[in-house]
C-alpha positions as CSV (number, residue, x, y, z in Angstrom):
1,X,-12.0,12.2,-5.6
2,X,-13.4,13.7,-2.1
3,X,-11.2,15.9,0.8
4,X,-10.8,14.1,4.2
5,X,-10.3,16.2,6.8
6,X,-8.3,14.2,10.3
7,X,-6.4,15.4,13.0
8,X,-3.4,13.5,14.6
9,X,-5.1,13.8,18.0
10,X,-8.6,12.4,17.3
11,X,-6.1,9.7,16.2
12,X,-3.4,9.3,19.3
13,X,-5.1,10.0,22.4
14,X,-1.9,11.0,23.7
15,X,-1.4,14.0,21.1
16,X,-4.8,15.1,23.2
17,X,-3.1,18.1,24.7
18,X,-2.7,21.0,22.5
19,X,-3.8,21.8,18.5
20,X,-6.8,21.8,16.8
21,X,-8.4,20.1,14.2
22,X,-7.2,20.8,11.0
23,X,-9.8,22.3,8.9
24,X,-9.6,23.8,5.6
25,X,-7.6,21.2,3.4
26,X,-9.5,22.6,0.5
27,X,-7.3,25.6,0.9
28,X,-9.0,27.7,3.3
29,X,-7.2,29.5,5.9
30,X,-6.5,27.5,9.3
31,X,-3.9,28.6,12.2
32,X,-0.5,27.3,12.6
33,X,-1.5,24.9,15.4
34,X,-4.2,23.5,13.8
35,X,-2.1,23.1,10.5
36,X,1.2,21.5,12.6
37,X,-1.4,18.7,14.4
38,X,-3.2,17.9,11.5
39,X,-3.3,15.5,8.4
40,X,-5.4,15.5,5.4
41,X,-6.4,13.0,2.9
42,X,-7.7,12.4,-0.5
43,X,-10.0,10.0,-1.1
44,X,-9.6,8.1,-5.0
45,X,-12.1,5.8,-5.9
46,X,-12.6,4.7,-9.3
47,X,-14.0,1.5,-10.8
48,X,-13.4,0.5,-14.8
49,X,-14.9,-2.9,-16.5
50,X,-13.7,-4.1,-19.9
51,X,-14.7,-6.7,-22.2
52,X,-11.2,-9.1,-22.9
53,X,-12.4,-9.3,-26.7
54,X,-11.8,-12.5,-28.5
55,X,-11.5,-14.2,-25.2
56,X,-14.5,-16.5,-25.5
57,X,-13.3,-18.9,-28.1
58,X,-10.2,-19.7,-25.3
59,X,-12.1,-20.2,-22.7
60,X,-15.1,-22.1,-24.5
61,X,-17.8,-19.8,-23.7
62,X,-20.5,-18.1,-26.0
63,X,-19.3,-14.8,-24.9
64,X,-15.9,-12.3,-24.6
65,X,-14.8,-12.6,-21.0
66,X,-14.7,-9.6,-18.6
67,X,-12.1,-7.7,-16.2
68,X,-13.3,-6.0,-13.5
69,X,-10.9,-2.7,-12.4
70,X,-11.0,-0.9,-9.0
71,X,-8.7,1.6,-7.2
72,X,-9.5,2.4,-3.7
73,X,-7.0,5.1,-1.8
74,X,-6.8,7.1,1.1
75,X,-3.8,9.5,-0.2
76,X,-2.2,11.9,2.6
77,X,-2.1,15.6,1.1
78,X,-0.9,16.9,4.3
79,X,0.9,16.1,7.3
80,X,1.9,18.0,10.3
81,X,2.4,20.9,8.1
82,X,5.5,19.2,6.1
83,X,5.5,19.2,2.3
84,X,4.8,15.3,1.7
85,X,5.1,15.5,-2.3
86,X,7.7,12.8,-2.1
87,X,5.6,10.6,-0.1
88,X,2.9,10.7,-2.6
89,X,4.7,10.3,-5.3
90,X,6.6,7.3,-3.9
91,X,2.8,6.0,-3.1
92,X,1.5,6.5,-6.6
93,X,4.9,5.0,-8.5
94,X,4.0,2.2,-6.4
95,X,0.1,2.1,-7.0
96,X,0.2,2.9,-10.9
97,X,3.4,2.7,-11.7
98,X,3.7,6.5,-12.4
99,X,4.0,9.9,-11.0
100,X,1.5,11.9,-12.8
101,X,-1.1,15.3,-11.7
102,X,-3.8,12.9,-13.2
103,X,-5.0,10.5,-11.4
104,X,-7.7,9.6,-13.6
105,X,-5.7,9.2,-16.6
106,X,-2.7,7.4,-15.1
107,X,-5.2,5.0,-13.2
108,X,-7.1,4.0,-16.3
109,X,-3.8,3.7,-18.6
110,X,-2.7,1.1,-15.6
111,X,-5.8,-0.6,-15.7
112,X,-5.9,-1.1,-19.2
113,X,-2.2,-2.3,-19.6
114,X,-3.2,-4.8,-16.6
115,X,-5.7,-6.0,-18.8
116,X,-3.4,-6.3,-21.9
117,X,-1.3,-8.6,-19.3
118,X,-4.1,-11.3,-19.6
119,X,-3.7,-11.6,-23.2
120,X,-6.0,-10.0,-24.6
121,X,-7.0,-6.5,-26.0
122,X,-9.6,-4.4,-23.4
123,X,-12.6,-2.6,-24.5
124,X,-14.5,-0.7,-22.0
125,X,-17.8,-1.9,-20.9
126,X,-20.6,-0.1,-19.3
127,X,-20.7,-1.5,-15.4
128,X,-24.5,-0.4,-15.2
129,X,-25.6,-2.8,-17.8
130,X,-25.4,-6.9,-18.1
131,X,-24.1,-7.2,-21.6
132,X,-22.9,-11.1,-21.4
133,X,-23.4,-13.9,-19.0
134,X,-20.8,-14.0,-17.4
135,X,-20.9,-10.2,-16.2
136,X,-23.8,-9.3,-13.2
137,X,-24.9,-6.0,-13.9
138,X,-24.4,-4.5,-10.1
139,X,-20.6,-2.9,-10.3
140,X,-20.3,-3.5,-6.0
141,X,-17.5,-6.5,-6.4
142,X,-14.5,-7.5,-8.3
143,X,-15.9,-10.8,-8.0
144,X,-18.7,-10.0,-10.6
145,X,-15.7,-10.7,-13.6
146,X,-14.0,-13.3,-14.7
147,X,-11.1,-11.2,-13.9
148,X,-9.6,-8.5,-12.0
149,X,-7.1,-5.8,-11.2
150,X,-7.0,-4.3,-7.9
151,X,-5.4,-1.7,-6.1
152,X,-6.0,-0.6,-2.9
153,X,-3.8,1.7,-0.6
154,X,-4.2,2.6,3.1
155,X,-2.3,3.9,6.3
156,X,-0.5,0.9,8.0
157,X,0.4,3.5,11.1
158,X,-0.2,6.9,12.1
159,X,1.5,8.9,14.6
160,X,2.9,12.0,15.7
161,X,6.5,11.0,14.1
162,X,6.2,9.0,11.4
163,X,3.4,8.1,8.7
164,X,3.5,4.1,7.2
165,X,1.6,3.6,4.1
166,X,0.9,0.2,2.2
167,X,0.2,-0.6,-1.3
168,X,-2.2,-3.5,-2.1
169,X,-1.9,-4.6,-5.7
170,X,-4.3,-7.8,-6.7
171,X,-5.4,-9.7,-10.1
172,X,-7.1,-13.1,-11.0
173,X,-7.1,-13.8,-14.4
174,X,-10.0,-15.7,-15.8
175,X,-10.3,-19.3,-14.7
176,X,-6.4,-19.3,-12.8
177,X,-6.4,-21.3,-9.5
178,X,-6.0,-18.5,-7.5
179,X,-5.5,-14.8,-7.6
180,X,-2.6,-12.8,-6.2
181,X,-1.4,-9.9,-4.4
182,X,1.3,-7.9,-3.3
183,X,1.9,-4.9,-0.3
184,X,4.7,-2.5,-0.5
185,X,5.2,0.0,2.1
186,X,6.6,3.3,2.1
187,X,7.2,5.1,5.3
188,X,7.5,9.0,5.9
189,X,9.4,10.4,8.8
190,X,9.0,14.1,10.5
191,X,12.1,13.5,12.6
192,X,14.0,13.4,9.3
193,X,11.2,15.4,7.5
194,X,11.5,12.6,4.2
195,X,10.6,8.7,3.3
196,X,13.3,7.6,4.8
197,X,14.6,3.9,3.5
198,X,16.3,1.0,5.1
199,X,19.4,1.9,3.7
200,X,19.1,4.9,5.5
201,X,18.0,3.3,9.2
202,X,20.7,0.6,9.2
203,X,24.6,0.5,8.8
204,X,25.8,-1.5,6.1
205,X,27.0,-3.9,8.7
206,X,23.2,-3.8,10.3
207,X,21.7,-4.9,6.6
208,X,24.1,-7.7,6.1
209,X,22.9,-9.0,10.0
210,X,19.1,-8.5,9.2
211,X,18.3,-11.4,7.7
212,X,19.8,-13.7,10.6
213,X,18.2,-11.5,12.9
214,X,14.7,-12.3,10.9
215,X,15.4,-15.9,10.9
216,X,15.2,-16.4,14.4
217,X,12.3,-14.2,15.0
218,X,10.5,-16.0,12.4
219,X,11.6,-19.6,14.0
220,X,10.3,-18.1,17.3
221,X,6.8,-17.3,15.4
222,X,6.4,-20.4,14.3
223,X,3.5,-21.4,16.1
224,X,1.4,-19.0,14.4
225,X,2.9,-18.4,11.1
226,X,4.0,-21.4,10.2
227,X,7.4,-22.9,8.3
228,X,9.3,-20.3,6.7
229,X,12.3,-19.5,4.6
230,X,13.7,-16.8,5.4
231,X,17.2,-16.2,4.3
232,X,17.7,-12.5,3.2
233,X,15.9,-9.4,3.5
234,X,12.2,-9.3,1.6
235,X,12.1,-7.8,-1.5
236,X,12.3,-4.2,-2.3
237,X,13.6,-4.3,1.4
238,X,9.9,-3.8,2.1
239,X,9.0,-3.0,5.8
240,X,7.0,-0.1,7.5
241,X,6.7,1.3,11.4
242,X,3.8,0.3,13.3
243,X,1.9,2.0,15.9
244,X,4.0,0.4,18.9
245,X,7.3,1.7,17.0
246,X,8.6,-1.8,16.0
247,X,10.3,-2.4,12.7
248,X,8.0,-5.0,10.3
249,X,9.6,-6.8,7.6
250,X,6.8,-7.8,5.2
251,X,7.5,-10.6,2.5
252,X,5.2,-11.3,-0.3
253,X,3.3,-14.4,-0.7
254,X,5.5,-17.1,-2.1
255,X,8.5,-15.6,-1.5
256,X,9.3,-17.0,2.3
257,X,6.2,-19.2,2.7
258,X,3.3,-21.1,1.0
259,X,0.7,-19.0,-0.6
260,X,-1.7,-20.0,1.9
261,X,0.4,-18.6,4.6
262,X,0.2,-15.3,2.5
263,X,2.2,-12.0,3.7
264,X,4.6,-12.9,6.4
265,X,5.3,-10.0,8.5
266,X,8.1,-9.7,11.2
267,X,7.8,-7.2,13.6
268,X,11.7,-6.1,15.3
269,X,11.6,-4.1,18.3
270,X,14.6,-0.8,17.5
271,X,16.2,-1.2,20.8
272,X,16.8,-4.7,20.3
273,X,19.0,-3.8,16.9
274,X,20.5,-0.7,17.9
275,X,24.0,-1.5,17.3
276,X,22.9,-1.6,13.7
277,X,21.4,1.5,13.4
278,X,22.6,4.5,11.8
279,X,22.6,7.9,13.1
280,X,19.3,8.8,11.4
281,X,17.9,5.5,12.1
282,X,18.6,5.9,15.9
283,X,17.2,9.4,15.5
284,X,14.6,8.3,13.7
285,X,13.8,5.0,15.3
286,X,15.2,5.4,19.2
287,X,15.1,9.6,19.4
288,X,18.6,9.8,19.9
């Protein structure tokens, strides 16, 4: 796991004017400026194989299948000087599952019950070494393995006001017809100084008009997204602020669209569904 050291204005050229680059997210000292522009990250990267044993008598091969594991973040630690425990915690239930100090542990107990899901019991395997035929011995892709779990997590939008983060979850398991994925998305806030929720951004009224709303927007995408169904809110109410400030409802493969369509995102500009908003969410979304 490695430091990574940003500031929100070598991000936004706007935020150009003013502060520093924050140093020090290793815990040295840095000035109040520097510490109210700047963001830090932690970088996790781990990789895990494991042999699916007694696999090979299903599948009609002379050896035990494989899983290949990988977990690729870029995990905020600080932003604009506000305590963002909830954020990260809210990332990693997400990613693993589990809200833990240990990282490794948690990440390696997800992989393995991941692997467990495919039906068979997972015994680690050394990723330097070629120990059937059906496993390279170079660890630089998931598509080395008969199978794989994948998480990967990222910032979907950075900006002086709010932080959007998105969760990538992906498996194959051995010989399916195609693999799949999911991305959920938590957003922080410094106007309200929390994740803030959709629950929280729209009236009661506003959520029971939403998926109307998305309808039409998604009829008037058409042309590049293709036929969709969309007839309530996605899942998990999942959304996240871009860059430009819009709203963007993300569903999952499958769940509006064909799987070769995959995610479906539709972006809502806040001005356009201000009469739904709450207080906070016109705060929030409309600085009011």
């Amino acid at each position: 796991m490695k430091a990574i050291t940003l500031s929100i204005k070598t991000l936004i050229p706007a935020l150009l004017v003013g502060g520093a680059m924050l140093q020090g997210c290793d815990g040295t000292p840095k000035s109040k400026a520097a510490k109210d522009m700047g963001i830090c990250f932690e970088r996790i990267d781990i990789e895990k194989a494991y042999t699916l044993e007694n696999s090979a008598s299903d599948f009609d091969n002379e050896t035990d299948l494989s899983a290949g594991c990988k977990a690729e973040l870029v995990l905020p630690t600080e932003y604009l000087g506000q305590g963002i425990k909830a954020f990260r915690d809210s990332i990693f239930r997400i990613a693993f599952d589990t809200i833990t100090p240990d990282a490794s542990t948690a990440i390696e107990s997800y992989f393995l019950n991941k692997c467990e899901d495919m039906g068979y019991t997972p015994a680690a395997l050394d990723v330097t070494e070629a120990t059937a035929d059906s496993l390279a011995s170079s660890k630089a892709s998931l598509n080395n393995y008969d199978g794989f779990v994948g998480v990967k997590g990222d910032v979907a939008a950075l900006t002086s006001e709010y932080i959007s983060y998105g969760v990538t979850l992906s498996a194959y398991y051995p010989r399916a017809a195609h693999g799949m994925y999911t991305t959920q998305y938590v957003t922080y806030s410094a106007t309200a100084g929390k994740v803030v929720t959709l629950d929280e951004l729209f009236t009661q009224e506003g959520l029971a008009a939403l998926p109307a709303i998305l309808r039409n927007r998604a009829n008037s995408m058409k042309g590049y997204i293709g036929e969709t169904n969309v007839n309530e809110l996605p899942s998990g109410n999942n959304f996240y602020l871009n860059a430009n400030g819009e709203i963007v409802f993300v569903y999952q493969p499958y769940e509006v669209a064909s799987y070769a369509q995959g995610r479906i995102s539709i972006p809502v500009e806040p001005y356009s569904v201000n009469n739904y908003l709450s207080p906070l969410g016109a705060k929030v979304l409309l600085g009011e």
